[in-house]
C-alpha positions in Angstrom: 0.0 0.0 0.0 2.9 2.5 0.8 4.1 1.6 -2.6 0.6 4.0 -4.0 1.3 6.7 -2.0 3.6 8.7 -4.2 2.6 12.0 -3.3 -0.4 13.7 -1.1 -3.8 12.6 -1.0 -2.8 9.9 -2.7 -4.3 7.9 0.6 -7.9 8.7 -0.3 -7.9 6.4 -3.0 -7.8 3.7 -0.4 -10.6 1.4 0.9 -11.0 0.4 5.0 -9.0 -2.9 4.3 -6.4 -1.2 2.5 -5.8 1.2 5.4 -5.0 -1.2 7.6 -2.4 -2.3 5.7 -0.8 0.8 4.9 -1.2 1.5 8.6 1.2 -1.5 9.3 3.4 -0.9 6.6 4.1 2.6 7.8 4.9 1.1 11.4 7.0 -1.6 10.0 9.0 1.2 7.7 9.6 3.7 10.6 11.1 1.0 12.2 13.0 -0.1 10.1 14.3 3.1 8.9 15.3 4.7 12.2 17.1 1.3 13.3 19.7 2.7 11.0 19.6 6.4 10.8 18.1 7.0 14.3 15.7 10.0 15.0 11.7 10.2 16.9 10.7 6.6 16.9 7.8 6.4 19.8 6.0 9.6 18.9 5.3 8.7 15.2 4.4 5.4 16.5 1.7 6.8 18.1 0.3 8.7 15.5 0.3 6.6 12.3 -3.8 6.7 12.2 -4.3 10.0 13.6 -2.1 11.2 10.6 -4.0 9.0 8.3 -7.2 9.9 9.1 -6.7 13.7 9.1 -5.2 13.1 5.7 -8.5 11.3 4.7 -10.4 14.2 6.1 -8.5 17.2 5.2 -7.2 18.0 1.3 -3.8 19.2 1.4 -1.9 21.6 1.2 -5.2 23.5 1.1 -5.9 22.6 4.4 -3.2 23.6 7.1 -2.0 20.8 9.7 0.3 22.4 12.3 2.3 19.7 14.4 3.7 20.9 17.8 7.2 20.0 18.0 6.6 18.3 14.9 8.9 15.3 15.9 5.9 13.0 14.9 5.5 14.4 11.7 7.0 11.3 9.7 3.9 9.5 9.0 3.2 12.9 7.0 6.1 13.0 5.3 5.2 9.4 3.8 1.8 10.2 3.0 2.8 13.4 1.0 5.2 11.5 -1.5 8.4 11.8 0.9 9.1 8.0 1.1 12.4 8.2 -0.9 14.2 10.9 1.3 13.8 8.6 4.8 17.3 6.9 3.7 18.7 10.4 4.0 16.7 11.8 7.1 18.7 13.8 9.5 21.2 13.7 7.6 23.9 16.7 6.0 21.7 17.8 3.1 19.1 15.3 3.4 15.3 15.4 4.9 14.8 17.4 8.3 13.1 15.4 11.4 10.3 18.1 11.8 8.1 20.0 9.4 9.7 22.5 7.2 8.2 24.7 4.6 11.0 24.7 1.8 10.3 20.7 2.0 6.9 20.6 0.9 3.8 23.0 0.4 1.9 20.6 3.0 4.0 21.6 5.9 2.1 24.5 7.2 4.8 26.0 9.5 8.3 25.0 10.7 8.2 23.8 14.5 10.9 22.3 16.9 10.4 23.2 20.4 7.2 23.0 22.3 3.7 24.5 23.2 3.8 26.5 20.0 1.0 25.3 17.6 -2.0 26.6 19.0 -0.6 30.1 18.5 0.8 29.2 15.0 -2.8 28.0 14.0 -4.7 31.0 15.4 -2.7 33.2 13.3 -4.0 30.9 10.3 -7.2 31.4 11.5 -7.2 34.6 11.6 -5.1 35.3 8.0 -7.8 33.2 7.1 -10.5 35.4 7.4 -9.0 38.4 6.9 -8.4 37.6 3.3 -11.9 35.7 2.9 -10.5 32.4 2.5 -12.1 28.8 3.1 -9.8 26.3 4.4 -9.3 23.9 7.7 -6.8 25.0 10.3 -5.5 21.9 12.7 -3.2 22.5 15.3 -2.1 19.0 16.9 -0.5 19.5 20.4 0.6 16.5 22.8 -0.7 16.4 26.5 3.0 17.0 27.1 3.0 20.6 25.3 -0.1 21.6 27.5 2.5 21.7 30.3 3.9 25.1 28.5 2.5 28.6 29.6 2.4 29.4 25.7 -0.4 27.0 25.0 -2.6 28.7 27.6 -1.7 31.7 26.2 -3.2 30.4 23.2 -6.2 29.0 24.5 -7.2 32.0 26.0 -7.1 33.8 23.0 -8.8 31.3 21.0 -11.4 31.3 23.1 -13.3 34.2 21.8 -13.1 32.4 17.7 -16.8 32.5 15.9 -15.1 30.7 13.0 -13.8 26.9 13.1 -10.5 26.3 14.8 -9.8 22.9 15.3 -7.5 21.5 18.1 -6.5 18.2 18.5 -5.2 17.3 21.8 -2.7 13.9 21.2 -2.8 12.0 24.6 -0.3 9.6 24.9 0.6 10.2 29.2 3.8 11.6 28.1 5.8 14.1 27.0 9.6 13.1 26.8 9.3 11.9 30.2 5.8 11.1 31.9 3.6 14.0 32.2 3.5 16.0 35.5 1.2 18.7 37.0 -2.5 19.9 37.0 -3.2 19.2 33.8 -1.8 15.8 33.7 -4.4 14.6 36.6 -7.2 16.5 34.5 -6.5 15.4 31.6 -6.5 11.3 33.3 -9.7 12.3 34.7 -11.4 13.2 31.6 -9.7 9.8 30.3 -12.2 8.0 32.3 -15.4 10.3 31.6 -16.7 8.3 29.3 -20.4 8.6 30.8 -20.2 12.1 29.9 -19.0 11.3 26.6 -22.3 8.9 26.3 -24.3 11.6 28.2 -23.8 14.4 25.7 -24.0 12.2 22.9 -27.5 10.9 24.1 -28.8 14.1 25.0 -27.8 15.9 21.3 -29.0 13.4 19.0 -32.6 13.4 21.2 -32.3 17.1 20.7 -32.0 17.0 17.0 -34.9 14.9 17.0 -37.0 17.6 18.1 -39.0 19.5 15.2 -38.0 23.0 14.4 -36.4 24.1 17.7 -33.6 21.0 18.1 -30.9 22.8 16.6 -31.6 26.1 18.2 -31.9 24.4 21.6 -28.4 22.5 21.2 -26.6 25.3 20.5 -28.4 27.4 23.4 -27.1 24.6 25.7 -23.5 24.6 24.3 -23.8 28.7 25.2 -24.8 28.4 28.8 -22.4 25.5 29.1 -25.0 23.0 30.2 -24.8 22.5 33.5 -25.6 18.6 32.9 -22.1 18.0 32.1 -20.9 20.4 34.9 -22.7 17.4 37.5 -21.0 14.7 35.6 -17.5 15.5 34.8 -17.1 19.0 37.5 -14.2 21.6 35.8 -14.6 21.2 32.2 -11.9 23.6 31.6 -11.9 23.9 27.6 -15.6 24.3 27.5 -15.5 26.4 30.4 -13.1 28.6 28.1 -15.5 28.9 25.3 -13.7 25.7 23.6 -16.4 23.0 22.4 -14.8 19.8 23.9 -14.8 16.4 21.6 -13.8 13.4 23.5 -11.7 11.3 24.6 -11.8 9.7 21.2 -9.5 5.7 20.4 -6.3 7.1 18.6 -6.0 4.0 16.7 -9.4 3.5 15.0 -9.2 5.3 11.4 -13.0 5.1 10.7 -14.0 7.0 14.5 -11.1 9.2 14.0 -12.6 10.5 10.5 -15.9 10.8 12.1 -14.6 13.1 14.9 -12.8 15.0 12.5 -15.7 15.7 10.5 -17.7 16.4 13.1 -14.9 19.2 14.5 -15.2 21.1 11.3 -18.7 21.5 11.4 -18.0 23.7 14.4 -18.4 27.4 14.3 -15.5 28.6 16.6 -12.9 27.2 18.0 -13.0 23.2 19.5 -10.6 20.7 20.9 -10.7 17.1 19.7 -9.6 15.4 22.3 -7.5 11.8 20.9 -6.3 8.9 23.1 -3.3 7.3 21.4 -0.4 5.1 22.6 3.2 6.2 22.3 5.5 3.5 21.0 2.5 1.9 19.5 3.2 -1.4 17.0 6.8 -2.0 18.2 7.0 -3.7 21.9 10.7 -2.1 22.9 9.2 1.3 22.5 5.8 0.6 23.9 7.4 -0.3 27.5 10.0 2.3 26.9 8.8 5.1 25.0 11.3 7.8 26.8 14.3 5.6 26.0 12.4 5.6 22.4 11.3 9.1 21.8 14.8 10.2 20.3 17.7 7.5 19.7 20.2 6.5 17.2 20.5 3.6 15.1 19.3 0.4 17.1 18.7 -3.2 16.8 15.1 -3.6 15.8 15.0 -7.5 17.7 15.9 -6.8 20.9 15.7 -2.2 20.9 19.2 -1.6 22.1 21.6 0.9 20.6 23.6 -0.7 17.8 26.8 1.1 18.8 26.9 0.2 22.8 27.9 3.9 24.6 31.6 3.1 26.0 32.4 6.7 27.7 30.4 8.8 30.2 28.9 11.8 28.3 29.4 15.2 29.7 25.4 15.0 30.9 26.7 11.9 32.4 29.5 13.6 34.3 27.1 16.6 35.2 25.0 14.4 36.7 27.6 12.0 38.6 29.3 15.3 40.4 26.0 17.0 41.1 25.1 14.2 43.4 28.2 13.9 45.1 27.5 17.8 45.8 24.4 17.2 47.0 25.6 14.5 49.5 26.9 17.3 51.9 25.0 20.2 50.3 21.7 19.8 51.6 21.1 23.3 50.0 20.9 22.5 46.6 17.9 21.7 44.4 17.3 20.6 41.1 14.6 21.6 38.6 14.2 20.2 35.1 11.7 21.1 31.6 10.3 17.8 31.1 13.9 16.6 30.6 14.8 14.8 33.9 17.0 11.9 31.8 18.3 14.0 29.2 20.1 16.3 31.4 21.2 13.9 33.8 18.8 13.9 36.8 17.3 10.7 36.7 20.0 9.8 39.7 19.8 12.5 41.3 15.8 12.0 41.4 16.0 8.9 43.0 18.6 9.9 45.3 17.1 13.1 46.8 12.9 13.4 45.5 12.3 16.5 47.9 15.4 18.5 46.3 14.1 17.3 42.8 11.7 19.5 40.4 9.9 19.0 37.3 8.3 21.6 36.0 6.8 20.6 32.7 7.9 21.9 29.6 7.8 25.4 31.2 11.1 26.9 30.8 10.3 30.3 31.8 8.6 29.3 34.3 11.2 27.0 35.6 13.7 30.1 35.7 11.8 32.5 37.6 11.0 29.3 39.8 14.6 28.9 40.6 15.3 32.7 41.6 12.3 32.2 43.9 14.2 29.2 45.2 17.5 31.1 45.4 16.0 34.0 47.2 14.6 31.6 50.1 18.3 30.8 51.0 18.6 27.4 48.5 21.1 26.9 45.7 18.3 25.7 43.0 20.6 24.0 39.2 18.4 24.3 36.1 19.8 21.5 34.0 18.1 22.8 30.8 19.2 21.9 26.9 20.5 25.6 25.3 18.1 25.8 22.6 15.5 25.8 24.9 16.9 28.2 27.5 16.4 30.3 24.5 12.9 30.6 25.6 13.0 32.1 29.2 15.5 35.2 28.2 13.3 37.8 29.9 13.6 35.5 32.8 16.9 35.3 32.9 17.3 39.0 32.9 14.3 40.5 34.8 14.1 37.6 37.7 17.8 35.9 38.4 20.2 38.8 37.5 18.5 41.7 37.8 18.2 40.5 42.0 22.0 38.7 41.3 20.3 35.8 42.4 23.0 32.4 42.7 20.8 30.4 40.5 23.5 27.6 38.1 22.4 26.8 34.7 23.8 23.7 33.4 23.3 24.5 30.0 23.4 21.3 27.9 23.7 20.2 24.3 25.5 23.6 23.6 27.1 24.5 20.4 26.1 21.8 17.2 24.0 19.3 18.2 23.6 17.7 14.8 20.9 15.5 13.5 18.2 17.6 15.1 18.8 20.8 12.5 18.1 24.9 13.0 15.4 24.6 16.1 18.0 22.6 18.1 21.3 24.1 18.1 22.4 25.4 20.8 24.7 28.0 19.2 23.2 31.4 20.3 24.2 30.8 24.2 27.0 32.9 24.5 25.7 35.5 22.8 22.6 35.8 24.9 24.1 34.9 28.1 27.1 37.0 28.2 24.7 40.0 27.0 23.5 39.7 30.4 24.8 41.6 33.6 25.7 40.0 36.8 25.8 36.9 34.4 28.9 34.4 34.4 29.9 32.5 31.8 32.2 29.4 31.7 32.8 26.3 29.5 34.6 23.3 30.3 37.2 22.1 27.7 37.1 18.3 28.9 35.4 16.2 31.4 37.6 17.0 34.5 37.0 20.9 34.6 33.7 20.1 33.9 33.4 18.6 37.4 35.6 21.3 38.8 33.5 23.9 36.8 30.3 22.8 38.2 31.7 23.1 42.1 32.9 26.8 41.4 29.6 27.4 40.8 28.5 26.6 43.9 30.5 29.2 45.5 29.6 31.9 43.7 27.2 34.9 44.8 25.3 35.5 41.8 24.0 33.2 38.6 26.3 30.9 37.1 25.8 29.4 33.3 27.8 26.2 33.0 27.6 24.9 28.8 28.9 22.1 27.6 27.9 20.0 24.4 26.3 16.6 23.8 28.5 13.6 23.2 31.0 11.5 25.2 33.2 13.7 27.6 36.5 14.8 26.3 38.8 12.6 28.8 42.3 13.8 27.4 45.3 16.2 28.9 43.8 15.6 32.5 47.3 17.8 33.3 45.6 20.7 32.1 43.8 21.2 35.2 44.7 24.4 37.1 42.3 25.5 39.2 39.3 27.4 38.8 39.8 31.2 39.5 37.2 34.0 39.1 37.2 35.7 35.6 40.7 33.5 34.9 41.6 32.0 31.3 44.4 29.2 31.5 47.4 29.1 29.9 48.2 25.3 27.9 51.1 26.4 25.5 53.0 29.3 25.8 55.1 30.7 22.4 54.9 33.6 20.5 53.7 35.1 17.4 50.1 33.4 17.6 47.9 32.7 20.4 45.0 30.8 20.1 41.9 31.1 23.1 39.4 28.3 22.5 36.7 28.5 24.6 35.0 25.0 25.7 34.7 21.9 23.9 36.5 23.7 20.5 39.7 22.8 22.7 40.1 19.6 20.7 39.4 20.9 17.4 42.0 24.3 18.6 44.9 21.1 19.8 44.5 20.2 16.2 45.1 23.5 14.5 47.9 24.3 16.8 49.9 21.3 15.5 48.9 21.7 11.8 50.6 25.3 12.1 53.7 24.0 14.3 53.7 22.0 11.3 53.9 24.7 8.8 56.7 26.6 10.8 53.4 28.6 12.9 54.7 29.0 16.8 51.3 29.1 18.2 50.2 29.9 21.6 47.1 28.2 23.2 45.1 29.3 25.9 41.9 27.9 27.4 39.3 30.9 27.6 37.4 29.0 30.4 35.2 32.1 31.1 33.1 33.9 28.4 31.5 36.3 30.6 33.8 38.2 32.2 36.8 37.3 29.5 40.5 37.5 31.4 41.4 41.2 30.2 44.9 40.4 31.7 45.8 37.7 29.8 44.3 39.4 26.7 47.1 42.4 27.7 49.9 40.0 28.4 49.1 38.4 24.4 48.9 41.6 22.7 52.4 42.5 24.3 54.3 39.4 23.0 51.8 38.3 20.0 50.9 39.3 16.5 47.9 37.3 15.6 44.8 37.0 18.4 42.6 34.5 17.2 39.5 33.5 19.3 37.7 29.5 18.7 33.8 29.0 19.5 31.2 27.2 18.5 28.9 29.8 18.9 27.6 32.4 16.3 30.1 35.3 15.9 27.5 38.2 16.4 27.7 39.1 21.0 29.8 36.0 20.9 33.6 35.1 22.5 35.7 36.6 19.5 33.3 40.1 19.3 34.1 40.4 23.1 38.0 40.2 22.5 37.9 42.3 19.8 35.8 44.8 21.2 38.2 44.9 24.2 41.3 44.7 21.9 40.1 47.4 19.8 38.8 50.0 23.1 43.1 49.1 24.5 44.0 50.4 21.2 46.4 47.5 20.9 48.6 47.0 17.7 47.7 43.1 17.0 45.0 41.6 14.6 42.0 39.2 15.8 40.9 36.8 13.9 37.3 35.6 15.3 36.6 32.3 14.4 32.8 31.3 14.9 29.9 29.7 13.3 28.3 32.2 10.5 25.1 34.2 11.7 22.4 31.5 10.6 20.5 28.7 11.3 22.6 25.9 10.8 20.7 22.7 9.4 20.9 19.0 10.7 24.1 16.9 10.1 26.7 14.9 11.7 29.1 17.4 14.0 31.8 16.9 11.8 29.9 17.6 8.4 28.6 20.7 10.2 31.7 22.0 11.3 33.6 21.3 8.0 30.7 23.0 6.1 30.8 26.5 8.3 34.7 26.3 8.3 35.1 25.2 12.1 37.2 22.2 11.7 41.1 22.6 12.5 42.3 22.5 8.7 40.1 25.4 7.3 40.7 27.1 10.3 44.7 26.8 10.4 44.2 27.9 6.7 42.9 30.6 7.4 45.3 31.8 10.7 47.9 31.2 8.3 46.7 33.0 5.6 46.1 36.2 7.7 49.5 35.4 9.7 51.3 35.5 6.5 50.0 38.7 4.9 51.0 40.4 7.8 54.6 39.2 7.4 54.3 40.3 4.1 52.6 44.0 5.0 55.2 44.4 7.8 58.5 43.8 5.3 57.2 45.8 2.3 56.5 48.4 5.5 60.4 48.2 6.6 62.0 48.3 3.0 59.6 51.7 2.3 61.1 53.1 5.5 64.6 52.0 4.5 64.3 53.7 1.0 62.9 56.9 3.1 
C-alpha cells in the first residue's frame, strides 16, 4: 500500500481494508528506517492513524496541519510523496526530522520546540479570514506541550473564535518523560469520563430529534455551558473557556477518527478534539519504553538496544555524577528540570534526593523564575536545561535571576552543534545571549575533568552561574591541564609567540589540532583555554597583545555578541597594535548533520581554520617587510 502513495492525498484512493495495511506498513518502515539512521521513533508510532485519518479528512496543502514539536511528523512526510528521502533523514543535506516549509507545500509551519501550535494556527485562522478564504486549520499538540504557559496563552485567545478552529489534543501520558502537574491529573480524569461522553452524545442526538427548535436548543445549551455535564464531569476547563470539547476519542481506530474530525469542522469557533493514542504503539521495545524511544540512534530492531553500545560517560553523564556527590553534603541545593529529567542527567539525582528534585513541565520560563524564587529563600536551585531551549525564558533570565543577582547555576546542555536535530535545536546562540547579560557568568569546560571542577565553582559563587557544555562522550584527554578554577581567569596550555590561540569550551580539541597543523607549517602558536566567556580574562588578553601578533579566538557559537566580538571589542577599546581573527559559526540557522559535516561546512574544523590563521599570519609578514623596506628607502 505504501508503494501507491507517491505523493499527497494519494491515501484517499484507499478502501477500509487497504488502510489497515498501509497503517502497518508505515509502522513496520519507521522502524526499520530509524534502526539505521536513528531519530523520533515512539512519537510517530503513536500517531500513524491519527495522521491517516486527518489526511483522509482534510485536502492538502489547502488545508493547514500544524504539528507541535513536529517530531511526529513522519507518517506525513510518507503520505505526501516523501518516502524516498527517509534513507537520507537527518542527515547533511538530506530530509529534516520536523516540518519544514522549503520541504513541501503541506507543511504548514516549521516547529521544533514546544507549546507553540496553537498560537501558529490562530494566526492561520485569523489570515484566514481576513483575506476571505475557506480552508481547515489543525493544530495537533501533545498532553506533554499543555504543560507550557504558551499553550494557555493560546487558548485563552482562541477562546473568543466564531469561525472553526480545530485543536486536536494527542494524549499519549507523556511528553519526553511522563507527564507532571495539573493538567496531567485533568487530563487522566477526563480519560475515564466516558459517561459524559455517552451523556452528551444521548442528549444531542434526542435534541436533534426535536422539530424545528432542536438545533436552536443544542446550540443554546452549548452557550450556557449545560450544566448537565458540569454534574458529571465537575471543571470542564476547555468548555468552560469557550472551547467546544470532543472526547476522549481511540487514537488507533481510522473510521471513528474521521468521524470526529468531520464532526470538528462542522463547528463554528474554535473546538478541541480530544484523541487517546499510545506512544511506541506497534513496536514492543518502544511501547514499555517510550522515553528511551522518543529520540535515539541507530538500534537493533529485535531486541531495541543501541547498535553502537555507549563506551564513555557523556558530559550529561558527568554533570549528573558530580552533582550528586554535591548534593551529598550540600543539603542546599535543588534541582529543577523542563520535562527533561533523563536527558540532562537527573534521573540519579531524582531517585537519590525526591524533595530536592523538580519537574516543572515543559515550562522553561517558568522554571527560571521558579529557581530565583528558590534562590531568594536561601537554596542553591541547578536548572539542567538543553541551550536551545533556555532560548525561551531570556526575559527571565534577565528581569528575575540577574537583575536580583540571584545564585541560581544553569547547566546548559547540548551547547554548540547538536547535529541531526537541525536549525530549532542548536544550541549555538548561548553565548551571545548569556554573556549579554549583567551579573551573568559564563564558563565552559574544555574536557570532562574541569567540567566537574566547573560545576563546584559554581557553587560558590554569589550570583548566577551558566555552565555549557555539548552533547556527546566527555573529552577525557590532557587531565594535566587542570589548574584550578579562578574567578574571571583563562588558562594558559602552551605558551610561544607570534600566535595565540583562546578556545573557549569543547573547541579545545578541534584548537589542539590547529595548533599542530601550524607547528607543522613553521606557525609558533600559543594556546590558551578561555574558560570564562562572561567576564573574558582582560589580563591575559594584555599579556598576548604585548608578546603576539595574531589573536585569534575559537567558538562554536555564532560570531555576532559572541567570545571573538568580546576580544575584539576589548582589543580594539586598549587600542592594541595586533590583529583578531574571530573564528565562529556564521550568523544562521545551521541545518541538521553529523558534527563533523557541520563544522567542516561552516569552516570550524582545525584544517580550514589553520588555513585561514595562516593565511592572515602571513600577509601580515608580508605588509610588515614591504613596510620596513619603504622606511629604509625613506
Amino acid at each position: 500500500m505504501l508503494e501507491r502513495i507517491r505523493r499527497e492525498n494519494d491515501i484517499k484512493e484507499l478502501n477500509l481494508e487497504e488502510l489497515g495495511q498501509l497503517a502497518d506498513e508505515i509502522r513496520q518502515f519507521l522502524i526499520e528506517k530509524i534502526s539505521k539512521s536513528g531519530g523520533h521513533l515512539a512519537s510517530n508510532l503513536g500517531v500513524v492513524e491519527l495522521t491517516m485519518a486527518m489526511h483522509l479528512v482534510f485536502q492538502l496543502p489547502e488545508d493547514k496541519i500544524i504539528w507541535d514539536v513536529g517530531h511526529q511528523s513522519y507518517t506525513h512526510k510518507l503520505l505526501t510523496g516523501r518516502k524516498g528521502g527517509f534513507d537520507g533523514l537527518r542527515k547533511y543535506g538530506g530530509m529534516s526530522g520536523f516540518p519544514k516549509r522549503k520541504e513541501s507545500a503541506c507543511d504548514a509551519f516549521d516547529t521544533g520546540h514546544s507549546s507553540t501550535s496553537i498560537s501558529a494556527g490562530l494566526g492561520y485562522v485569523h489570515a484566514r479570514d481576513l483575506k476571505g478564504e475557506d480552508y481547515s486549520v489543525v493544530s495537533v499538540i501533545g498532553d506533554g506541550s499543555l504543560t507550557g504557559g504558551m499553550a494557555y496563552e493560546a487558548l485563552n485567545n482562541a477562546s473568543t473564535l466564531e469561525t472553526n478552529f480545530i485543536i486536536v489534543l494527542n494524549d499519549n501520558h507523556m511528553s519526553i518523560s511522563e507527564n507532571i502537574g495539573g493538567m496531567s491529573k485533568y487530563l487522566a480524569g477526563l480519560r475515564t469520563a466516558d459517561i459524559y461522553t455517552g451523556l452528551k452524545k444521548g442528549v444531542t442526538s434526542a435534541l436533534q430529534r426535536v422539530p424545528v427548535v432542536g438545533d436552536d436548543l443544542i446550540k443554546q445549551i452549548r452557550k450556557t455551558k449545560s450544566s448537565i455535564k458540569q454534574l458529571v464531569v465537575p471543571g470542564m476547563l476547555f468548555e468552560d473557556m469557550g472551547i467546544t470539547y470532543f472526547g476522549p476519542v481511540p487514537g488507533h481506530n481510522i473510521p471513528v477518527l474521521c468521524r470526529a474530525l468531520r464532526e470538528a469542522r462542522k463547528v463554528e469557533g474554535p473546538v478541541l478534539l480530544h484523541i487517546m493514542t499510545e506512544k511506541g504503539k506497534g513496536y514492543e521495545p518502544a511501547e514499555k519504553r517510550p522515553d528511551k524511544f522518543h529520540g535515539i540512534g541507530p538500534f537493533r530492531i529485535e531486541t531495541g538496544e543501541p547498535e553502537t553500545p555507549k563506551k564513555k560517560d557523556t558530559y550529561t553523564d558527568v554533570f549528573g555524577k558530580v552533582l550528586c556527590d554535591e548534593a551529598r553534603h550540600r543539603p542546599e541545593i535543588a534541582v529543577i528540570t523542563a520535562a527533561m529529567a533523563d536527558g540532562t542527567g537527573l534521573g540519579r539525582f531524582r531517585q537519590l534526593y525526591p524533595r530536592r528534585f523538580f519537574d516543572v513541565g515543559i515550562a522553561e520560563a517558568h522554571g527560571t523564575t521558579f529557581a530565583a524564587g528558590l534562590a531568594a529563600g536561601g537554596i542553591r536551585p541547578v536548572f539542567a536545561v538543553y541551550s536551545s531551549f533556555l532560548q525561551r525564558a531570556y526575559d527571565q533570565l534577565i528581569h528575575d535571576v540577574a537583575l536580583q543577582n540571584l545564585p541560581v547555576v544553569f547547566a546548559v546542555d547540548r551547547a554548540g552543534l547538536v547535529g541531526s536535530d537541525g536549525e530549532t535545536h542548536q544550541g549555538i546562540f548561548d553565548l551571545s545571549y548569556l554573556s549579554s547579560i549583567p551579573n551573568m557568568t559564563v564558563m565552559s569546560p574544555k574536557h570532562k575533568w574541569e567540567l566537574a571542577d566547573m560545576l563546584r565553582f559554581a557553587f560558590t559563587c554569589r550570583g548566577p552561574v551558566a555552565v555549557r557544555y555539548p552533547r556527546g562522550e566527555a573529552f577525557d584527554q590532557y587531565e594535566e591541564f587542570r589548574a584550578p578554577v579562578e574567578y574571571g581567569k583563562s588558562e594558559m596550555l602552551y605558551q610561544e609567540s607570534e600566535i595565540a590561540v583562546l578556545c573557549v569550551g569543547h573547541m579545545f580539541e578541534e584548537a589542539l589540532r590547529v595548533r599542530e597543523l601550524l607547528k607543522d607549517q613553521g606557525c609558533p602558536c600559543t594556546l590558551v583555554n578561555a574558560r570564562f566567556v562572561k567576564p573574558i580574562d582582560e589580563d591575559m588578553i594584555d599579556s598576548l597583545c604585548r608578546s603576539h601578533r595574531l589573536i585569534v579566538t575559537i567558538e562554536e557559537n555564532v560570531q555576532t555578541g559572541g567570545f571573538g566580538e568580546h576580544v575584539m571589542e576589548y582589543v580594539c577599546r586598549r587600542g592594541a597594535a595586533v590583529k583578531v581573527l574571530p573564528l565562529a559559526l556564521p550568523d544562521d540557522y545551521v541545518e541538521h548533520g553529523s558534527i563533523r559535516s557541520l563544522r567542516k561546512e561552516t569552516g570550524l574544523d582545525a584544517e580550514t581554520m589553520a588555513g585561514r590563521i595562516r593565511k592572515l599570519y602571513e600577509s601580515e609578514n608580508t605588509y610588515d617587510a614591504e613596510s620596513m623596506c619603504l622606511q629604509e628607502q625613506v
